[in-house]
N, C-alpha and C positions, 0 to 999 in steps of 0.2 A: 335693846330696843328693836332688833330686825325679826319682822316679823311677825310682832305681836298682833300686830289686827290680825293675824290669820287664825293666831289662836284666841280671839277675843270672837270672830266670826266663827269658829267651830264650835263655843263655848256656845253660844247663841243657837246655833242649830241642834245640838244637843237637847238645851231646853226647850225648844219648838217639838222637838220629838217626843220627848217625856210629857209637853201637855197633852200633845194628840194620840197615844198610851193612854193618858187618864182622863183625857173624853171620852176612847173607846171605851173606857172600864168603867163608865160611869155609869149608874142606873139607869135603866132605860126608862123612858116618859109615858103614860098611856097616851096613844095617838100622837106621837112624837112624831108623826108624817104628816099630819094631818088625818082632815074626816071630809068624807065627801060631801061635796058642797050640794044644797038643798032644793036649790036652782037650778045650777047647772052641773048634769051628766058630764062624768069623766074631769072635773074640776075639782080641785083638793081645799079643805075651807082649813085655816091656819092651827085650831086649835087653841089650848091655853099659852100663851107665850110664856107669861110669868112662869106657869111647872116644864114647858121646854128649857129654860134657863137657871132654874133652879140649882140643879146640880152641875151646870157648867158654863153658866154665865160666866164668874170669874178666872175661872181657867180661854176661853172665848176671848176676853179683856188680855189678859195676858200676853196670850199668844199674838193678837192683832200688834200688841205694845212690841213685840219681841220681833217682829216682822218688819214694822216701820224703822227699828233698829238696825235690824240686817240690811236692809235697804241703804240707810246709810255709809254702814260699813262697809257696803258692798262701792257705794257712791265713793267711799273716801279710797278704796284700793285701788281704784282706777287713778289714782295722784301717785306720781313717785316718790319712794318713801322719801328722798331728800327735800320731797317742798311739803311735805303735809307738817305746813309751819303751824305754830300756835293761830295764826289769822285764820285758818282754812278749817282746824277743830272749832273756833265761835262761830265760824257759820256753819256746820254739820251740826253742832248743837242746836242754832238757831235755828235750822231748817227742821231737827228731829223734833225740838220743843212745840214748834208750831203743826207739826203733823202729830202729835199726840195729843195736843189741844183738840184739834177737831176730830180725834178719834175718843176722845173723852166725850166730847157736846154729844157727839153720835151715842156713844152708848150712854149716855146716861141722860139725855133726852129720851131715848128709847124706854129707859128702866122707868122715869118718873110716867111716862103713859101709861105702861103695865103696873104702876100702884096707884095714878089716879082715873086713868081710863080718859083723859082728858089729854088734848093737845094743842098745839099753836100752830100756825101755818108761817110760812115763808117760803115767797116766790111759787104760790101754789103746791107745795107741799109740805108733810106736817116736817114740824123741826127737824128731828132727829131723821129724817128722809131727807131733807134738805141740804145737812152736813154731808150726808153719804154724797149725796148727788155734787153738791159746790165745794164742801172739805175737802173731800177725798183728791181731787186732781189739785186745786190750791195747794193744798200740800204739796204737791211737786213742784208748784212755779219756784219757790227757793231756790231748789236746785237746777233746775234749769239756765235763772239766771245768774246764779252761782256759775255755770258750766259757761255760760257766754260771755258773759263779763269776766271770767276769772282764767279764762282758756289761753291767753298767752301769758299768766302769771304761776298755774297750778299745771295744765296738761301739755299744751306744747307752746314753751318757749323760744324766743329766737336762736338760741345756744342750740337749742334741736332741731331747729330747721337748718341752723346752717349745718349740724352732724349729717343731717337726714341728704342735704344735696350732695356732700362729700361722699358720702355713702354712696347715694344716684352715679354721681360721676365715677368713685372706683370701678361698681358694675359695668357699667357703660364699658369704660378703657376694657376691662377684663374681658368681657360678650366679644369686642370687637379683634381681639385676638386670635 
C-alpha cells in the first residue's frame, strides 16, 4: 500500500500528457482563433464553436475530469499515509464527485447551446457560464472545509504538536550549547 497515490498521480499525469499530444495532433479548425470582429478593430469574433470542439471536445472533457482528479490526489497526499482512513477517501470522493458535477453542467450546458443556439440565464449569466463562474470555486468549498474541520483529525494532530514542541525544545537545549 506505500505509496500508491504516487503512482496513481503519475498515472494521471501521464494521461493529461497523452491528451494534450492528441489535441495537438488533432485537426486543425478553419478560424480555430477566431475572425475579426466586424465592429470592432483588433477584436477577435469567436467563430464556429461546435467545429472548434468537434475534434476535441472530448478529449477537453477528459482532460478537465483528469485535472479535478489530480487535484484531489494531490489534496489527499498532503494527509499522512497513516490517517488517509476510509473516512477521509468518502470525503475526497465526495468532494471529486461534486466537482465533476459542475464540470459536467459546465460542459454540457455549453454543448446543448452549440446544438440549440438557445440558453437560460442564471444570476445574469447564461448557464453553462454560470457553473464556470459559481461551480468552479464551489467545488473547492469541500475541501476547504474538509481542511478546517478535519485538521486536527487528518493533518496535525495533538500527537504531533506535542512531537513538534519536543522537537522545538531539543533545538532550543542543543542552539544553546
Amino acid at each position: 500500500m506505500r505509496n500508491n497515490l504516487i503512482y496513481v498521480i503519475f498515472a494521471i499525469v501521464l494521461l493529461m500528457a497523452s491528451i494534450l499530444v492528441a489535441i495537438c495532433l488533432a485537426d486543425p479548425v478553419p478560424n480555430g482563433a477566431g475572425l475579426a470582429h466586424a465592429q470592432f478593430n483588433g477584436m477577435q469574433a469567436g467563430g464556429d464553436g461546435a467545429a472548434r470542439l468537434e475534434h476535441i471536445g472530448g478529449l477537453a472533457f477528459a482532460f478537465q475530469a483528469l485535472l479535478l482528479l489530480l487535484i484531489t490526489c494531490l489534496a489527499a497526499l498532503g494527509v499522512a499515509e497513516e490517517r488517509r482512513s476510509p473516512e477521509l477517501w468518502a470525503y475526497m470522493g465526495g468532494t471529486l464527485l461534486f466537482s465533476l458535477f459542475a464540470w459536467w453542467q459546465m460542459y454540457s450546458g455549453h454543448q446543448a447551446f452549440l446544438e440549440t443556439g438557445v440558453t437560460s440565464y442564471f444570476m445574469g449569466f447564461p448557464v453553462a457560464t454560470a457553473w464556470q463562474v459559481y461551480g468552479t470555486w464551489l467545488g473547492a468549498i469541500p475541501l476547504i472545509i474538509l481542511y478546517s474541520v478535519g485538521f486536527r483529525k487528518f493533518i496535525f494532530t495533538k500527537e504531533d504538536e506535542i512531537k513538534y514542541e519536543e522537537l522545538l525544545k531539543k533545538l532550543a537545549a542543543k542552539s544553546e550549547q
